[in-house]
C-alpha positions as CSV (number, residue, x, y, z in Angstrom):
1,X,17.8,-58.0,48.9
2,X,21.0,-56.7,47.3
3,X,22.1,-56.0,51.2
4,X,25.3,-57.2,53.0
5,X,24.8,-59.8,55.3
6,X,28.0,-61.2,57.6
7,X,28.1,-65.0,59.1
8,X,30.2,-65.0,62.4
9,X,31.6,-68.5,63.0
10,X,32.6,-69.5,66.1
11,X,34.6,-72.9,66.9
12,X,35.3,-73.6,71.0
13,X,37.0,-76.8,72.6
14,X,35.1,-76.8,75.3
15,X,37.4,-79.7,76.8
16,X,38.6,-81.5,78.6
17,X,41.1,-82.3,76.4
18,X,43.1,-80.8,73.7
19,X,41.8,-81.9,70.1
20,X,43.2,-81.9,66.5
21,X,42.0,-81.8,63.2
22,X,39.3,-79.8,63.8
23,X,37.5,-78.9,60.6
24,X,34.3,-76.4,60.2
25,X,32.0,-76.9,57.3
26,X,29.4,-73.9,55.5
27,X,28.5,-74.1,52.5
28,X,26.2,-70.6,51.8
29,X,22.8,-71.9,50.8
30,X,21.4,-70.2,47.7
31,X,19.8,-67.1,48.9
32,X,23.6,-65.9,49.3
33,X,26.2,-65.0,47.2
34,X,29.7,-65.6,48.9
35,X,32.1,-61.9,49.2
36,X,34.9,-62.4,51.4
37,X,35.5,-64.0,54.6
38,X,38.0,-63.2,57.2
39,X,39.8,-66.5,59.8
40,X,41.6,-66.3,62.5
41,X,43.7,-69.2,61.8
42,X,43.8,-71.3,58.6
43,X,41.6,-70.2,55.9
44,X,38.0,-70.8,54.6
45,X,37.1,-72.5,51.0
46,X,34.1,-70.7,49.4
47,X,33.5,-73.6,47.1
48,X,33.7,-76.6,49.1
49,X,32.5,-74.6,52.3
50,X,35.5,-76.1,54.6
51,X,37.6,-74.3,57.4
52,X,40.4,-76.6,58.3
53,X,41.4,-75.3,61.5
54,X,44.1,-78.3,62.5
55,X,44.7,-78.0,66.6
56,X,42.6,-76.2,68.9
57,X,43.7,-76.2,72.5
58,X,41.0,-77.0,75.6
59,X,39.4,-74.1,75.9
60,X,40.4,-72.5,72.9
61,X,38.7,-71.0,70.1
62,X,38.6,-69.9,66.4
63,X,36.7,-67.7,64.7
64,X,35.8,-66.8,61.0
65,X,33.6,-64.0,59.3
66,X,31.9,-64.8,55.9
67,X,30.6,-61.6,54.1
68,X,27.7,-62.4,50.9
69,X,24.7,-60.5,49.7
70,X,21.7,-61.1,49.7
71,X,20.1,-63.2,46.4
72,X,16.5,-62.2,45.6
73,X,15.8,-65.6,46.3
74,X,16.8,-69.0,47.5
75,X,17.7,-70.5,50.8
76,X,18.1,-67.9,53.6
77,X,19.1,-70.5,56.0
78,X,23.1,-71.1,56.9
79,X,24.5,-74.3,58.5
80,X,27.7,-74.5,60.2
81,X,28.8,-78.1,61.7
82,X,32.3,-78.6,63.2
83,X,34.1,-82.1,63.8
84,X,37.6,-83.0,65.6
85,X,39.9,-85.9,65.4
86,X,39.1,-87.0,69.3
87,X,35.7,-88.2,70.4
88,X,33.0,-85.2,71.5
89,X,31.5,-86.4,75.1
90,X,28.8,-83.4,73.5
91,X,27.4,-83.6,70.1
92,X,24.2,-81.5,70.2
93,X,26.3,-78.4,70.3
94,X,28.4,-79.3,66.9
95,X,25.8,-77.7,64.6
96,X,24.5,-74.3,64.2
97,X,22.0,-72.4,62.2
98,X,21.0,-69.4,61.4
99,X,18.0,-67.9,59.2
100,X,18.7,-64.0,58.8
101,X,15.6,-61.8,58.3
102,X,15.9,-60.5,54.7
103,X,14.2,-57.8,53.8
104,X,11.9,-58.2,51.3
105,X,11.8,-56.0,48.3
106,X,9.4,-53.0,48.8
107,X,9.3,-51.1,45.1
108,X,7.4,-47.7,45.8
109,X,6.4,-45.7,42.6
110,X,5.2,-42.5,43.6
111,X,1.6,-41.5,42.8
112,X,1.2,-39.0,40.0
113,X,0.5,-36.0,40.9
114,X,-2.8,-35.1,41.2
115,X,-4.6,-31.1,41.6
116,X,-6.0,-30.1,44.9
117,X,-8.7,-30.6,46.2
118,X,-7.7,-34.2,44.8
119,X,-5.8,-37.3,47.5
120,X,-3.6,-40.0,46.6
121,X,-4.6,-43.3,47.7
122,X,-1.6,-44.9,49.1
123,X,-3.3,-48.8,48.8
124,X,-3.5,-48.9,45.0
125,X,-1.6,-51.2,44.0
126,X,0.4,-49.2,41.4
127,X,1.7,-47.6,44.2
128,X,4.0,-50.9,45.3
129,X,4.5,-52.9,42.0
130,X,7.4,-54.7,41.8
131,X,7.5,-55.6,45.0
132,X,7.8,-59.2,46.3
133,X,4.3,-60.9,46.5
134,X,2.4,-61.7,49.9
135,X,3.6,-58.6,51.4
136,X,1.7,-56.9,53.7
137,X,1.6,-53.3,53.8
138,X,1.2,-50.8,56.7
139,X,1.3,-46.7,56.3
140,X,3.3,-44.1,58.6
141,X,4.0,-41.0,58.8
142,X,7.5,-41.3,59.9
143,X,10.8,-43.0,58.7
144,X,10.8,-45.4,61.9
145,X,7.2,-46.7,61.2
146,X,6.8,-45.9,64.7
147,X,3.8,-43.0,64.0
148,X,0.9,-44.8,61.6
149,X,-1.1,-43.1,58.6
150,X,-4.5,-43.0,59.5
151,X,-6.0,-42.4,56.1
152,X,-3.6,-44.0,53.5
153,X,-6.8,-43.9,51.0
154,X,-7.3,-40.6,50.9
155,X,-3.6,-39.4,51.7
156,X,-2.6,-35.6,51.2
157,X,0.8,-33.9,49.8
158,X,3.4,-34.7,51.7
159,X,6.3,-37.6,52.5
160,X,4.8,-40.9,53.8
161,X,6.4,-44.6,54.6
162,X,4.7,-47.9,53.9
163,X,5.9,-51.2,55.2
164,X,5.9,-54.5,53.8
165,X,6.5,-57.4,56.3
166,X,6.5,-61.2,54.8
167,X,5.2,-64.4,56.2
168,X,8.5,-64.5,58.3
169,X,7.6,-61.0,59.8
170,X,10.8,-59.3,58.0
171,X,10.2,-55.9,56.8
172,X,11.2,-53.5,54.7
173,X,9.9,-49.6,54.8
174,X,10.1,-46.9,51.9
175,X,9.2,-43.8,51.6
176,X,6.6,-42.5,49.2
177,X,5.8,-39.2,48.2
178,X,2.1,-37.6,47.1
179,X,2.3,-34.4,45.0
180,X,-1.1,-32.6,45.3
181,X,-0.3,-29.0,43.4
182,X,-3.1,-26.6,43.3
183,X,-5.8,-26.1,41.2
184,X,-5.0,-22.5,39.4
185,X,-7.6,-19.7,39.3
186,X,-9.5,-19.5,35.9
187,X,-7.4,-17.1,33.4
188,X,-8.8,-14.1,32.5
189,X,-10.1,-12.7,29.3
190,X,-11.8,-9.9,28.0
191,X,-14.5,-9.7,25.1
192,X,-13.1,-10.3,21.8
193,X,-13.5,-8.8,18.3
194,X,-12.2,-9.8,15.0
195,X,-12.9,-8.5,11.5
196,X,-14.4,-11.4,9.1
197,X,-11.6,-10.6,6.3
198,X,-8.9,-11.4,8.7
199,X,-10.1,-14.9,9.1
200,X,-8.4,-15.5,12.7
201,X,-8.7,-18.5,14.3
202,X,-8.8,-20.1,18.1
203,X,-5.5,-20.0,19.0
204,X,-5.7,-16.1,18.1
205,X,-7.6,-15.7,20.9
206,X,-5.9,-14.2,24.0
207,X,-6.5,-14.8,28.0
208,X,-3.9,-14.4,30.7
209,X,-2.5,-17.3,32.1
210,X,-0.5,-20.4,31.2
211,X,-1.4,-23.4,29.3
212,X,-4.2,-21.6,27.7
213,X,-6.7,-24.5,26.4
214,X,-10.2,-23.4,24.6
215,X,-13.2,-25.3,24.8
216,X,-16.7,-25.2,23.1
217,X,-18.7,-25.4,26.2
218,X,-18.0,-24.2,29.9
219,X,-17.5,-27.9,31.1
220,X,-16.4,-31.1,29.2
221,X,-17.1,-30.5,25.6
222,X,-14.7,-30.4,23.2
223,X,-11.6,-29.0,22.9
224,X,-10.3,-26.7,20.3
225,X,-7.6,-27.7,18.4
226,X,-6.9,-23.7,17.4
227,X,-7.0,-24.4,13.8
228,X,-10.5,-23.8,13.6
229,X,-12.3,-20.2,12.1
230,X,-13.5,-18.1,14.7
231,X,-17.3,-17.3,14.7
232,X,-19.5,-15.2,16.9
233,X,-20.1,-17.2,20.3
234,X,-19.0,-17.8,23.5
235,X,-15.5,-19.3,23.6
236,X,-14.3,-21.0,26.7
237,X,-10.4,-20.7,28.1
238,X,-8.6,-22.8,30.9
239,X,-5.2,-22.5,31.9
240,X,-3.2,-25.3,33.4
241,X,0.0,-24.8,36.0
242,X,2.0,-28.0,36.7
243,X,-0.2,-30.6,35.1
244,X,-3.4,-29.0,37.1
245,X,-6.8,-27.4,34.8
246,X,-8.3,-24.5,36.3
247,X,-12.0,-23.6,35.8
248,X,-12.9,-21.9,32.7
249,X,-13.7,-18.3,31.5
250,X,-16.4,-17.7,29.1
251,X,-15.4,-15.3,26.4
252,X,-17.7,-13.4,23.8
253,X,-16.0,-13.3,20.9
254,X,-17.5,-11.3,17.6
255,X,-16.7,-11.8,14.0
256,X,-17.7,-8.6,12.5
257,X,-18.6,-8.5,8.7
258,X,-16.0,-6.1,6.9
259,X,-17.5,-3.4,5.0
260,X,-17.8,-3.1,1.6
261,X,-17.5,0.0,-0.4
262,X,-19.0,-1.3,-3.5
263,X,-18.5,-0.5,-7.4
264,X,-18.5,2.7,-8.4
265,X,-20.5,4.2,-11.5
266,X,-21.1,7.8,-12.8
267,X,-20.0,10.0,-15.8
268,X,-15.9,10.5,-15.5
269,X,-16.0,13.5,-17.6
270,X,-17.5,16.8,-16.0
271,X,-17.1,20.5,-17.4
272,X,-16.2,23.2,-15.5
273,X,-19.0,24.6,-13.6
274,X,-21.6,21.7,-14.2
275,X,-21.8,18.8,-11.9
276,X,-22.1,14.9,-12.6
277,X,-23.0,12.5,-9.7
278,X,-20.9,9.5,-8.7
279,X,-22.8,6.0,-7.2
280,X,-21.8,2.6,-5.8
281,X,-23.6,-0.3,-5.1
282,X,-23.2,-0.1,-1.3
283,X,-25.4,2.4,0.7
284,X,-24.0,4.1,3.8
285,X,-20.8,5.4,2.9
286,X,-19.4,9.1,2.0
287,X,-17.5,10.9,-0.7
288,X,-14.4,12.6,-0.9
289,X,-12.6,14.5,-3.2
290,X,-8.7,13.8,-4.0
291,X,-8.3,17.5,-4.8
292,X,-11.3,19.9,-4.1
293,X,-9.4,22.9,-6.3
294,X,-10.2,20.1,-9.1
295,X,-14.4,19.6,-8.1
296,X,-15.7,19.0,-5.1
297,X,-18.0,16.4,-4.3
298,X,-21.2,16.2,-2.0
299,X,-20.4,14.0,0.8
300,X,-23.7,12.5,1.5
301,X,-24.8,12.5,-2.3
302,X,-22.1,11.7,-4.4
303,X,-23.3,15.2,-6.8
304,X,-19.8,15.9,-8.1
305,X,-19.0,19.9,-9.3
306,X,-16.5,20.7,-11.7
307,X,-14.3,23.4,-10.6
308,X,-11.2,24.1,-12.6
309,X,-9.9,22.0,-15.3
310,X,-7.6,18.5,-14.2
311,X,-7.6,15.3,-12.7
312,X,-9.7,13.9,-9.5
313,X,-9.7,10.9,-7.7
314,X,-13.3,10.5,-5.7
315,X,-13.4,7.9,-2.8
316,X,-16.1,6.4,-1.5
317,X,-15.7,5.5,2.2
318,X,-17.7,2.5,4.3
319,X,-16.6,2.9,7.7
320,X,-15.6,-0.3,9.3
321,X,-16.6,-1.2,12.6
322,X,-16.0,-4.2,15.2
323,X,-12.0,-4.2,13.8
324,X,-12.8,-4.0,10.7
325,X,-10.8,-1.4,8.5
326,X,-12.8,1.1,7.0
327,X,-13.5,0.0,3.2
328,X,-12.9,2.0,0.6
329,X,-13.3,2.2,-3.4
330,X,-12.5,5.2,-6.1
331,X,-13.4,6.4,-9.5
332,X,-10.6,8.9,-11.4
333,X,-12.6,11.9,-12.8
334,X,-11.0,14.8,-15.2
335,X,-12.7,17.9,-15.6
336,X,-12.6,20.1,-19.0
337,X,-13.1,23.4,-19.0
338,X,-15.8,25.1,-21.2
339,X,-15.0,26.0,-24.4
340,X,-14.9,29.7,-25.2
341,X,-16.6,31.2,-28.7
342,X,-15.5,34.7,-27.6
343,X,-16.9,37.3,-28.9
344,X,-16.7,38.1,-32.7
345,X,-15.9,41.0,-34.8
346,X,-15.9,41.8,-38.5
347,X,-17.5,44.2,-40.7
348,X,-21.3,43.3,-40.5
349,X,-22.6,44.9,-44.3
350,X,-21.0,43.9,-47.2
351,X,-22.2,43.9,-51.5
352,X,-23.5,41.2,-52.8
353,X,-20.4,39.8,-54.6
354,X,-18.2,41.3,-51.8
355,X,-16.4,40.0,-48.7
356,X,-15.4,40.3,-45.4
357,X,-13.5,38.4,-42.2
358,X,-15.1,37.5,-39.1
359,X,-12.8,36.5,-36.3
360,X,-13.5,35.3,-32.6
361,X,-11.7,36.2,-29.5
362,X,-12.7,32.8,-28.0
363,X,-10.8,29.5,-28.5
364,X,-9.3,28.6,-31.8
365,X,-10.3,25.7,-33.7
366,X,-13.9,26.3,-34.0
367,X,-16.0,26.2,-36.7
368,X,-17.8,28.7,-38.9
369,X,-21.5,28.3,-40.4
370,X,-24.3,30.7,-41.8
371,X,-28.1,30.5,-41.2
372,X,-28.8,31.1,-44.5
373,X,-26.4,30.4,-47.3
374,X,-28.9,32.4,-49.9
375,X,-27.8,35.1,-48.4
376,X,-24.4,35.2,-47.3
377,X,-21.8,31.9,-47.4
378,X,-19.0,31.6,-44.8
379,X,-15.9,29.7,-45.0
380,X,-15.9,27.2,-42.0
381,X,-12.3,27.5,-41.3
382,X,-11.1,31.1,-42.3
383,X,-14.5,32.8,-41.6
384,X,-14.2,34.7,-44.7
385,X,-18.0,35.6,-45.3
386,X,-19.1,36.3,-49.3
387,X,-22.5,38.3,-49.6
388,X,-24.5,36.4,-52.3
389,X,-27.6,38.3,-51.9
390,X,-29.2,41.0,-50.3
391,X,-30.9,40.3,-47.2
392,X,-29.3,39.7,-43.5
393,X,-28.1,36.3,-42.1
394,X,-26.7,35.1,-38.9
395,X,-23.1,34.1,-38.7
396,X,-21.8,31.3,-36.1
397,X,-18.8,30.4,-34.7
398,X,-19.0,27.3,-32.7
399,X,-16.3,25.3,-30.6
400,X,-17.1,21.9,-29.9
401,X,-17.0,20.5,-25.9
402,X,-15.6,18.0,-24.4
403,X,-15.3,16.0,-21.5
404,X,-19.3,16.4,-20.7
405,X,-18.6,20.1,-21.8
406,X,-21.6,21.5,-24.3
407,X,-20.7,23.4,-27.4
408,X,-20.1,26.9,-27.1
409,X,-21.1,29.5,-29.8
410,X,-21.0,33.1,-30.5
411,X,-23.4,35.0,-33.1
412,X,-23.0,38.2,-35.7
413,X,-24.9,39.2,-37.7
414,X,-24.1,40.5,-41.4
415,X,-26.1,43.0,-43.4
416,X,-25.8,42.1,-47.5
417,X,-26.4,45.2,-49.6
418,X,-27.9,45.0,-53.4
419,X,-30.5,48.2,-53.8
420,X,-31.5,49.6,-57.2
421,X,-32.0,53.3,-57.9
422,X,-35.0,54.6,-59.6
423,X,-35.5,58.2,-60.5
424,X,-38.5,59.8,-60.5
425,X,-39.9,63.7,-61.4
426,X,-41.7,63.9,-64.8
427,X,-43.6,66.6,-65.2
428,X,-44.3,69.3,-66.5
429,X,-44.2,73.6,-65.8
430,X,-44.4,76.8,-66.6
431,X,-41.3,78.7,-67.7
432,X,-42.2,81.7,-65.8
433,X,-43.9,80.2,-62.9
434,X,-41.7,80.6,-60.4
435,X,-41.8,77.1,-59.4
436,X,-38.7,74.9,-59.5
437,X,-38.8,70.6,-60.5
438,X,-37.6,68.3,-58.1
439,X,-36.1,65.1,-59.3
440,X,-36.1,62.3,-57.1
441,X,-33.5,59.2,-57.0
442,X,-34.7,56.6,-54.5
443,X,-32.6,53.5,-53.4
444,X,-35.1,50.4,-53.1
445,X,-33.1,49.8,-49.4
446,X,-31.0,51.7,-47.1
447,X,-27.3,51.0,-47.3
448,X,-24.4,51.0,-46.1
449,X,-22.3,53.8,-47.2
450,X,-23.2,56.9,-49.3
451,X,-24.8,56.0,-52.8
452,X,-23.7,58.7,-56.0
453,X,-25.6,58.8,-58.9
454,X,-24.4,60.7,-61.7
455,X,-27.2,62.0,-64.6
456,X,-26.5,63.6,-67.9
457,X,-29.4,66.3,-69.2
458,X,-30.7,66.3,-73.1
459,X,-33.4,67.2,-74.5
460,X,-34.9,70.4,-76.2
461,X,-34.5,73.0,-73.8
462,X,-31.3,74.5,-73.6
463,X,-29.1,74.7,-70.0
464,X,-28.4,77.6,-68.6
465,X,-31.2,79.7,-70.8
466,X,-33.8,77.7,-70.9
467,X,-33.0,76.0,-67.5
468,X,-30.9,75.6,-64.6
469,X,-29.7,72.2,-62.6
470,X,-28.9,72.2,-58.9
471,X,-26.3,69.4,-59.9
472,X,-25.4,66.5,-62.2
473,X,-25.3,64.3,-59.2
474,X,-27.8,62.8,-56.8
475,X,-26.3,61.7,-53.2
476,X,-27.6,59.7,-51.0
477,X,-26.3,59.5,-47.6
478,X,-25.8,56.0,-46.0
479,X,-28.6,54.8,-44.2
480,X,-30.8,56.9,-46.3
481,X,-33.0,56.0,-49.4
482,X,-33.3,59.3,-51.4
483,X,-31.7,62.0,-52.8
484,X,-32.6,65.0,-55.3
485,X,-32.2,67.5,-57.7
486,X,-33.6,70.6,-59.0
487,X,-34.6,71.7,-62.1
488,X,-35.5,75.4,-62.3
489,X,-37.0,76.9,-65.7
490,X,-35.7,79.8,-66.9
491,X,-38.1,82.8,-68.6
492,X,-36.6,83.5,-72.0
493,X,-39.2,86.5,-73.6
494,X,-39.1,83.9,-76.4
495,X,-42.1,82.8,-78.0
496,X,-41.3,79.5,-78.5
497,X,-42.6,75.9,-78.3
498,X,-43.0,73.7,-75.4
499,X,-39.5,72.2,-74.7
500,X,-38.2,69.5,-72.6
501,X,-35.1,68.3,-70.1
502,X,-34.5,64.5,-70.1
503,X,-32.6,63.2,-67.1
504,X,-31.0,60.1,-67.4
505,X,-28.7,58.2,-64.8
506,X,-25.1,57.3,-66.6
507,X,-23.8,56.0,-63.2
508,X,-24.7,54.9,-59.6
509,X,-21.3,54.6,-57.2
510,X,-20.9,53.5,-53.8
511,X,-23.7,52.3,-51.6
512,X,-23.8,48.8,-53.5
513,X,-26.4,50.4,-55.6
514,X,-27.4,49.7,-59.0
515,X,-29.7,51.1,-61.3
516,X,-32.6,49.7,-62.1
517,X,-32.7,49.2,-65.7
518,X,-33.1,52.6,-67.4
519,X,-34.2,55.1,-65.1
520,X,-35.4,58.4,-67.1
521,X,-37.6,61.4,-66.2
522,X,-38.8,64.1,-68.1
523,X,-39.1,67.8,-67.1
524,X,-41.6,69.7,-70.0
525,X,-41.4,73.3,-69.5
526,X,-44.0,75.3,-71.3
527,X,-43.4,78.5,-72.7
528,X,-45.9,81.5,-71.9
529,X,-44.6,84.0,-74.1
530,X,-47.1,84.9,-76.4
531,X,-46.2,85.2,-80.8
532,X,-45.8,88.6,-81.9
533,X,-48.5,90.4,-83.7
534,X,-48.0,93.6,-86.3
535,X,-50.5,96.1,-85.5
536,X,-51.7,98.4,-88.1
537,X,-51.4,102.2,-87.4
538,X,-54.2,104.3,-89.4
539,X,-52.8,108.4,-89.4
540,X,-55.4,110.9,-87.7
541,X,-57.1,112.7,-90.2
């Protein structure tokens, strides 16, 4: 079909005589379509089929070619018949037929490939579709049909020819080709592990080879689309070359749960030296400090210890396993340092009515307070402490903590002063006795710096003749509570009443001492002169 095929045409007086107007008639049946055609004398008419060929000598000839294709279908058979003017003494030999053998149409597809250890069977019917119908088809192995196919069912890669011959034993042979690529190995793959926060899916999954397909089960199953989460399982992978699956590889895959650090709890505020102790909500994780100059912290026990005074930042660490990151959470801490009363100084004994400073060598800003405020006040701010009355009370200077500091406070103690005098040493003696009067002052407390009492002397008896005084004044060193004076009678040869030396106090100096109302005492010194008598002198007779 589609082929060239060429009609040779032949016209021969055979004799005995010379004829004229000889004339050929072909008109191409329909399996033709008309091309060319080629006379050796005259010329031939495609549409009326004539060659007018006039003369032809005895013994001559003429020939024409007529070139067509070949229709799909129709009439295969061409008639040629030839008359002349003069009578034919032969008539069988004035027509002539001719049925060519037209191939018939063979359309080969060739087989889809298929994967080793897969054949292609040659008979199916896809193989020769399109071809024209009641064909009969033989297999070879060679291009002459010469060497045949022995299993055409069941045929292997390589380049094959099949024939198909019609009812009129015309042929036509094509070649067909089977494709049999191999099977490739089963890709490779090792374990797998994701982290569950990562939320990775099939197609993350990794194997060598090409065309890399994932399945839920080691044989048919389902096929992943790689869209889907990953889980723990067995994951299988096939890789495909030229069309062709291989086996597939099971793959353990493992989603691991990421850690989780938890919320942290626990004091922020720490003092210097003390500790606090930091928590979370999650269990098998360990501490660390940002800055361990700042505190430290236990690793194991979260027991943090202030060390100097700033800012910390403690992180609690879960380490992740199975890719998972490690997890971590933090908690800022500051650390104060302790406050500092010092130590405090001041003048610790004072007079009722009197004053004095106390001052700290700790922080400033503290406040000042008195255990008892009967005795002595102090001014919260200044420190200034006023005696009120006598007695001792406990001054303290506090400054206040922060930041999980406690209050620190510093004590001294202060010593009001208020003692009265009192004199005592009334009595009485002889003028010429020898003996001497001690009068006694005596402060009702010790104080704090020497105590001066000044008395004045009346009375009967006269100083310096009747008496002496060791002094006008009493002293009474600090710290003690008594002090004296003498009073020493003096013999006159008088006869004379009993006379007497009042001592009073006119003034008590220094010491914070007072006298105690009216302090008197009374020296009587007796006189043992005796009156003179007038004796009477009688003259010897």
């Amino acid at each position: 079909i589609g082929d060239t095929v060429v009609f040779k045409l032949t016209a021969l007086n055979s004799g005995p005589y010379d004829t004229k107007n000889v004339r050929v008639v072909d008109v191409l049946p329909s399996g033709y379509t008309y091309v060319s055609s080629t006379a050796s004398t005259s010329s031939y008419n495609n549409g009326t089929g004539n060659w007018n060929i006039g003369n032809l000598a005895n013994g001559a000839s003429a020939t024409l070619q007529i070139t067509a294709t070949v229709n799909p279908t129709g009439v295969y058979t061409n008639t040629a018949t030839v008359t002349a003017f003069d009578p034919d003494i032969n008539l069988l030999n004035n027509t002539s037929s001719v049925t060519p053998c037209v191939k018939p149409i063979v359309t080969i597809t060739n087989p889809a490939a298929v994967c080793s250890p897969s054949t292609v069977d040659l008979t199916s019917s896809a193989v020769t579709a399109g071809s024209a119908t009641g064909l009969t088809y033989t297999y070879y192995t060679d291009a002459a049909a010469t060497s045949t196919y022995a299993t055409p069912t069941a045929a292997t890669a390589g380049t094959y020819y099949i024939k198909g011959t019609n009812a009129l034993g015309c042929y036509n042979i094509k070649p067909v080709t089977v494709t049999v690529n191999p099977t490739p190995a089963a890709p490779t793959a090792s374990a797998q592990i994701f982290c569950s926060t990562d939320a990775k899916i099939v197609s993350d999954l990794v194997a060598a080879g090409a065309e890399i397909k994932w399945y839920n089960a080691a044989t048919a199953g389902t096929q992943y689309t790689g869209t889907e989460v990953l889980a723990t399982g067995t994951y299988y992978a096939s890789q495909t070359t030229n069309g062709c699956e291989s086996a597939r590889t099971a793959v353990s895959v493992t989603v691991t749960t990421a850690p989780n650090a938890g919320t942290l709890s626990g004091t922020q505020n720490v003092c210097v030296g003390l500790t606090t102790t930091f928590s979370s909500t999650q269990t098998g994780g360990s501490w660390s400090s940002s800055n361990t100059s700042i505190a430290t912290i236990n690793s194991t026990t979260g027991v943090i210890t202030g060390v100097a005074a700033g800012t910390a930042t403690m992180t609690y660490t879960v380490t992740g396993t199975g890719g998972c990151p490690n997890a971590t959470a933090t908690r800022g801490l500051t650390v104060t340092a302790a406050p500092v009363a010092g130590t405090l100084s001041g003048t610790q004994g004072i007079c009722v009515g009197d004053n004095t400073t106390f001052v700290s060598s700790g922080n400033a800003g503290g406040t000042w307070s008195s255990n008892a405020t009967g005795i002595a006040t102090v001014n919260p701010s200044t420190g200034i402490v006023n005696g009120v009355s006598a007695g001792t009370a406990t001054i303290t200077y506090t400054v206040a903590g922060t930041g999980g500091c406690a209050n620190a406070s510093s004590t001294r103690v202060v010593t009001v002063y208020s003692p009265t005098v009192t004199l005592t040493g009334t009595t009485s003696i002889i003028e010429n006795s020898g003996g001497n009067v001690i009068l006694t002052a005596t402060l009702s407390t010790a104080t704090i710096s020497n105590t001066t009492i000044t008395l004045v002397y009346s009375g009967t008896a006269t100083s310096g003749s009747d008496y002496t005084a060791s002094s006008t004044t009493i002293s009474i060193p600090a710290g003690s509570t008594t002090g004296t004076v003498t009073i020493t009678p003096l013999d006159d040869v008088i006869a004379e009443s009993s006379e007497t030396v009042i001592a009073d106090i006119i003034n008590v100096s220094g010491g914070c001492a007072s006298e105690l109302g009216t302090q008197t005492a009374i020296v009587t010194i007796t006189d043992n002169d005796g009156a003179p008598t007038v004796a009477t002198i009688t003259p010897a007779s």
